[in-house]
N, C-alpha and C positions, 0 to 999 in steps of 0.2 A: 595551336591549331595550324593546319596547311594553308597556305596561302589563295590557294585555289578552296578552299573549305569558305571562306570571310565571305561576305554580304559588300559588297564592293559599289561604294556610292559614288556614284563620279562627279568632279569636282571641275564647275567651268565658272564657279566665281558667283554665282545666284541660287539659293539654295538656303533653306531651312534648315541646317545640318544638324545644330545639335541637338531637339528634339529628335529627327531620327533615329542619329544617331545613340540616343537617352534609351528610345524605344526599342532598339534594339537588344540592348543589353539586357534591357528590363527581361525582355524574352528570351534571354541566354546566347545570342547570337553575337559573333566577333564582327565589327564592321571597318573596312576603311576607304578613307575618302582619299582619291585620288582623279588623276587626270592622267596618269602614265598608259600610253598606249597597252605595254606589255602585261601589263595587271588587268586593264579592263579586257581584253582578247582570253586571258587567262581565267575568268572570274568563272564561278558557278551559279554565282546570284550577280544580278545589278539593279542599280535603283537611281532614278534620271531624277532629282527631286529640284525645283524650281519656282521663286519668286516673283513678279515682278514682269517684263515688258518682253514677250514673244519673241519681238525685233531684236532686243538688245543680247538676249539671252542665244539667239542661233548665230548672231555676228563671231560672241563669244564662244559659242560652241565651231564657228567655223575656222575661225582665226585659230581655234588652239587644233583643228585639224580634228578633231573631235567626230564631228557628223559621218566621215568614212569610217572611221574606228566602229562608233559603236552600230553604224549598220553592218560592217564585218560581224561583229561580236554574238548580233539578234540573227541575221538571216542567214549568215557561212556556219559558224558557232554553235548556234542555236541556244544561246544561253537566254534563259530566262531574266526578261528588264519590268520593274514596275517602273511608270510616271507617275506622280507626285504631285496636283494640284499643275502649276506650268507643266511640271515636268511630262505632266497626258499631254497638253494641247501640242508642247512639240515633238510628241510621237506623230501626232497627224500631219497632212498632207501639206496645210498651209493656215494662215491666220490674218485676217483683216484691220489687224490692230493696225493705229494712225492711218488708215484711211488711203493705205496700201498694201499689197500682197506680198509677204515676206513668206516662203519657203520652208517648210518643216521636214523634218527627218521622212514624214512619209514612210511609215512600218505598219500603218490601221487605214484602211478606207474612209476617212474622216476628214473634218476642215472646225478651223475655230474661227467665232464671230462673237462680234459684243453680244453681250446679252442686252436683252431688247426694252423699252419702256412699253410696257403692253398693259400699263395699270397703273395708276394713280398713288397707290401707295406702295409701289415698289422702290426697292433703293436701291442705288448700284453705284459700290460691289455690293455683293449678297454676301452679308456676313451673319453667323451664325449657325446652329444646327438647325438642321432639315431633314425630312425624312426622304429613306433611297428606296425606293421598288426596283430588285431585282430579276431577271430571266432564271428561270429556273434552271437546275444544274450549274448556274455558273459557281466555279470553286471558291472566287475570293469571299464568298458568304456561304461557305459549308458550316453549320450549324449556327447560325444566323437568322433570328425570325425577319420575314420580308417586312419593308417601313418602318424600320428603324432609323436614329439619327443619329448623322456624322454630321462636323463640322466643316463648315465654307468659309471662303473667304476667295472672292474672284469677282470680276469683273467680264471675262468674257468665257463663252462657253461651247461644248465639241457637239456639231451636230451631223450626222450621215444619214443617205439613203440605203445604205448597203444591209443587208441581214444578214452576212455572210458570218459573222461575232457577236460573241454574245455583249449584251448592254444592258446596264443597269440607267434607271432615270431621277429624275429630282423636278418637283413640279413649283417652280418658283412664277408665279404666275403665267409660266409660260414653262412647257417640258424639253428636258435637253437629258444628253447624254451625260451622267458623272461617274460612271465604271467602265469597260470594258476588256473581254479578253478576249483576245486573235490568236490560235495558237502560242507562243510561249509573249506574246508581247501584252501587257496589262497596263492596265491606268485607272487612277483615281482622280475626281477630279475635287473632292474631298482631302482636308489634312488627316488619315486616317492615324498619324501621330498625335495629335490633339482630340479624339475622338472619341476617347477615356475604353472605357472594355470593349465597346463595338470595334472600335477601330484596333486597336490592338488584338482582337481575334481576328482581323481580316488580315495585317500585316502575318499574324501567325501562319492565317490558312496560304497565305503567299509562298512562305519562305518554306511551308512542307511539300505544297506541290511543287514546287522549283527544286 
């Protein structure tokens, strides 16, 4: 397979990989992980996928020089990027994690914030499957019945005032953003690798519209 053909995961060190990378395969698709400017600028797919602490995860994406590459790659480019659970929140604008404002790639008119104790029996992180209500026409759920369940696992979560993209939502006592697509830029904020058939049909309807 051409180089430029691969599902190109980029790699800054936080990240779920090998299940993606599992799921990938699963669906016939060559992937690899890297952090080489020249391969992500090169890519036909990318996929931003992400663990763990906002703050530490854009340090690493800055430090490795990263944040200029792949806004090259989304908005010069135009190549089509999924985010990945972290990997949505730092598509957005910015994130209120530790109780300061660290700076996000900003590609989606968005911001991530904890999610909220707005109920007694809520836990946080929200882990588990949930059900997702989608906007109609959005592609990453083409032949997808609406309210279906994907799996979570997160702690804080993307909200906008903008309608300018389409959004998908997830009503965990309280409603927030857990899809979106902005012209070629998408996010989940769901492990759509762990999501067993749903999820693996929305990675699928990913990697054919891209």
């Amino acid at each position: 397979m051409k180089l430029n053909n691969r599902v190109v995961v980029i790699d800054y060190g936080m990240g779920n990989i090998f299940s993606i990378q599992h799921s990938l395969e699963y669906l016939g698709y060559e992937s690899i992980l890297t952090s080489d400017p020249k391969i992500i600028l090169s890519a036909k797919i990318l996929i931003l996928p992400g663990v763990g602490s906002f703050k530490s995860a854009m340090k690493k994406i800055v430090d490795l020089r990263l944040d200029k590459i792949i806004k090259r790659a989304v908005l010069t480019n135009k190549i089509p990027i999924l985010g990945i659970c972290l990997g949505m929140q730092l598509l957005t604008k910015s994130s209120t994690e530790e109780s300061s404002v660290t700076q996000g790639l900003g590609l989606v008119d968005a911001n991530t914030i904890k999610l909220k104790n707005t109920h007694q029996k809520i836990k946080i992180p929200h882990i588990g499957f949930n059900n997702v209500e989608f906007e109609k026409d959005m592609s990453l759920f083409k032949g997808l019945k609406n309210n279906l369940d994907f799996y979570f696992i997160h702690s804080y979560m993307v909200v906008s005032c903008s309608t300018d993209f389409y959004q998908a939502y997830c009503d965990y006592y309280q409603r927030f953003i857990v899809a979106f697509e902005n012209n070629n830029v998408y996010g989940v904020q769901f492990h759509p690798e762990k999501s067993q058939e749903n999820g693996l049909k929305l990675l699928k309807n990913f990697l054919l519209k891209a």
